[in-house]
C-alpha positions as CSV (number, residue, x, y, z in Angstrom):
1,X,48.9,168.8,145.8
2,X,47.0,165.3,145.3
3,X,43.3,164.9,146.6
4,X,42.7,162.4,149.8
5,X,40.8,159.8,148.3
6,X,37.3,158.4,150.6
7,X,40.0,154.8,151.5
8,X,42.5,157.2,153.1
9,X,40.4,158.7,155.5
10,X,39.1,155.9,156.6
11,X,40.3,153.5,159.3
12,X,39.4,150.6,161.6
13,X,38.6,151.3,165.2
14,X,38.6,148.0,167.1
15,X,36.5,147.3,170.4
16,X,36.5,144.4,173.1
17,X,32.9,144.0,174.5
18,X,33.9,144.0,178.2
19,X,30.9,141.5,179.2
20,X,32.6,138.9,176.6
21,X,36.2,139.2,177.8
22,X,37.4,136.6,180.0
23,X,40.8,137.8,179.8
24,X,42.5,135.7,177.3
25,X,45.3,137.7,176.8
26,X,44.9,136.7,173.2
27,X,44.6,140.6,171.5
28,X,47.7,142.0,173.8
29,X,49.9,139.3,172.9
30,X,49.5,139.3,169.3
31,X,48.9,143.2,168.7
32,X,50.2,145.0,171.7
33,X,50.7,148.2,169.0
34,X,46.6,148.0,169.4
35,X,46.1,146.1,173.0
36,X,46.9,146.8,176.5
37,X,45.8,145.0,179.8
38,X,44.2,146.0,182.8
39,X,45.6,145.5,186.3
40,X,43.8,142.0,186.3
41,X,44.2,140.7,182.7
42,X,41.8,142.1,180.6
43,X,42.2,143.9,177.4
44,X,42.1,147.3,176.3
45,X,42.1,148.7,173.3
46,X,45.2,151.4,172.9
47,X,44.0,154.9,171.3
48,X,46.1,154.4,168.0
49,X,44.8,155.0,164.0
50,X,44.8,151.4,162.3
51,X,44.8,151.9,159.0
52,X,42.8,150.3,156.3
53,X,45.9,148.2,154.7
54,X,46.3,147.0,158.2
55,X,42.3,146.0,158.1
56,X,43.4,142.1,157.5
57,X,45.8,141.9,160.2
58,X,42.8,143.5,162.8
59,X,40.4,141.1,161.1
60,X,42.6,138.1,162.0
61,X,43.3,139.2,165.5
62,X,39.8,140.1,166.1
63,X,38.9,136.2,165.1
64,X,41.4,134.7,167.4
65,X,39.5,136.1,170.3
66,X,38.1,132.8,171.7
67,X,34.9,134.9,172.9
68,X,34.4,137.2,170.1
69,X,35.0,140.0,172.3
70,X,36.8,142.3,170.1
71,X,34.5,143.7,166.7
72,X,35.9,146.3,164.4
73,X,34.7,148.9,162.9
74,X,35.0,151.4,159.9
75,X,35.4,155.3,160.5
């Protein structure tokens, strides 16, 4: 039996400040693993576990977002 390291616990949690969002679409179309929408177009972030070798993906989504709605976060 191998020890979990600190890294492997870890994860990203990404959020979309709702007062940013214009509804883009931006985050569902290019991660809708992590991204729904609401009845009118806005996004929502999915309850799944991103993990940290999928950080730079999340990173590059979350900079697409032409509001800066969407900030991540280590947990």
């Amino acid at each position: 039996m191998t020890e979990s390291t600190t890294d492997e616990k870890q994860s990203v949690r990404l959020r979309i400040d709702t007062d940013l969002c214009v509804g883009h679409g931006r985050c569902y179309t290019l991660a809708p693993t992590w991204f729904d929408t609401d009845d009118i177009g806005y996004g929502q972030v999915k309850d799944v576990a991103i993990g940290l070798d999928e950080r730079g993906v999340a990173e590059d989504v979350a900079a697409a977002c032409p509001e800066g709605a969407i900030s991540l976060e280590l947990s």
